[in-house]
C-alpha positions in Angstrom: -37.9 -29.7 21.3 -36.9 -26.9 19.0 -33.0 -28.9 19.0 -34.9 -31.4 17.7 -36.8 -30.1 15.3 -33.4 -28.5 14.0 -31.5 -31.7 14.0 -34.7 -33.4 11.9 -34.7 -30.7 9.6 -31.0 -30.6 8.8 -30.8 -34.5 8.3 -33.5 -34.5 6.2 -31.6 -31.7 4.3 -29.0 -33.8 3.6 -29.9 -36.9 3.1 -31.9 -35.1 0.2 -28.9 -33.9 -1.2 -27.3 -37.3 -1.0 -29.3 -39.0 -3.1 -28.1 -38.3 -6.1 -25.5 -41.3 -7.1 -27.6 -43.6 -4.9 -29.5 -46.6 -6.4 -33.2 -47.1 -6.2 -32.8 -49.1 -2.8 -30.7 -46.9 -1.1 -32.7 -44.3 -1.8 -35.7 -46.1 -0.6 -33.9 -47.2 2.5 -32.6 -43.9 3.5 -36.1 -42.0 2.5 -37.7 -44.6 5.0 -35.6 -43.7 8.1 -35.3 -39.9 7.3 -39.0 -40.4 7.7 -39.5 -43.2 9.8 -36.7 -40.6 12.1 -39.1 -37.9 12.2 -42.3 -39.9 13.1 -40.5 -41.6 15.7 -38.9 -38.5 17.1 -42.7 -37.0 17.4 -44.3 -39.8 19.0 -41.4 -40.4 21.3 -41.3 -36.3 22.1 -44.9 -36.9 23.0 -43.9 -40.4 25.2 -41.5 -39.1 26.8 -37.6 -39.7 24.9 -37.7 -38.2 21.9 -34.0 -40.1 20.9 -35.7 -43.6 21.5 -38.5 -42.9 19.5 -36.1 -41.4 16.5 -33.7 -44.3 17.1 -37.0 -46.8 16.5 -38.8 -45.1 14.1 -35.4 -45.0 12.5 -35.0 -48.8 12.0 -38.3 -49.3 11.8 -38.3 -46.8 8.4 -35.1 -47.9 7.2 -36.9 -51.6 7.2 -39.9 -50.4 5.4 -38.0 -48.7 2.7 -36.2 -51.9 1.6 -39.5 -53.9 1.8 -40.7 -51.5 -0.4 -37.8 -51.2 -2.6 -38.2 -55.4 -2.7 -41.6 -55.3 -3.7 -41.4 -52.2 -6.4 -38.6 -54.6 -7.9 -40.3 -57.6 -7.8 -43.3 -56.3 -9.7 -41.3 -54.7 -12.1 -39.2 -58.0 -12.8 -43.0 -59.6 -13.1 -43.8 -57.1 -15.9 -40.8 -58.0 -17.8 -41.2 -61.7 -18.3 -45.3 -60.3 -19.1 -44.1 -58.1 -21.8 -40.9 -60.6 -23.1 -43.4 -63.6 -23.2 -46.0 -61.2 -24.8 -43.1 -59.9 -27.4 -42.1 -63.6 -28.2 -45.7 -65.0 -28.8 -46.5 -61.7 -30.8 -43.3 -62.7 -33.0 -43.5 -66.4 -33.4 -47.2 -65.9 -35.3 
């Protein structure tokens, strides 16, 4: 248990450190499975297989973290077009 603990701590180190030329959705992605890895490693520690449950909370993270990223993107686009229209009709008076 304490390898593991290591091993989570140190990939969440660096992915953190990696972040910095990444774009929103890879940082969303990756922020997902680093925690998605650590939730997973817990629960599966407490099942039984620690490295199935990383391995799944893992995906299952990484998945979360682009529909996230998805959604945060599609309400930003939404407040565009709000604020363009808004900008046009403001204008055209």
């Amino acid at each position: 248990m304490k390898a593991i603990c290591i091993a989570l701590i140190a990939i969440f180190a660096f992915s953190m450190v990696g972040c910095a030329n990444m774009s929103n959705t890879e940082q969303r992605t990756l922020s997902g499975a680093a925690i998605g890895t650590a939730g997973g490693a817990v629960v599966g520690a407490i099942a039984g297989s620690a490295g199935w449950g990383a391995a799944i909370g893992a995906a299952a993270g990484a998945a979360g973290g682009y529909l996230y990223d998805r959604d945060q993107k599609a309400k930003e686009q939404a407040y565009q077009q709000g604020y363009n229209a808004g900008k046009q009709s403001s204008t055209t008076k």
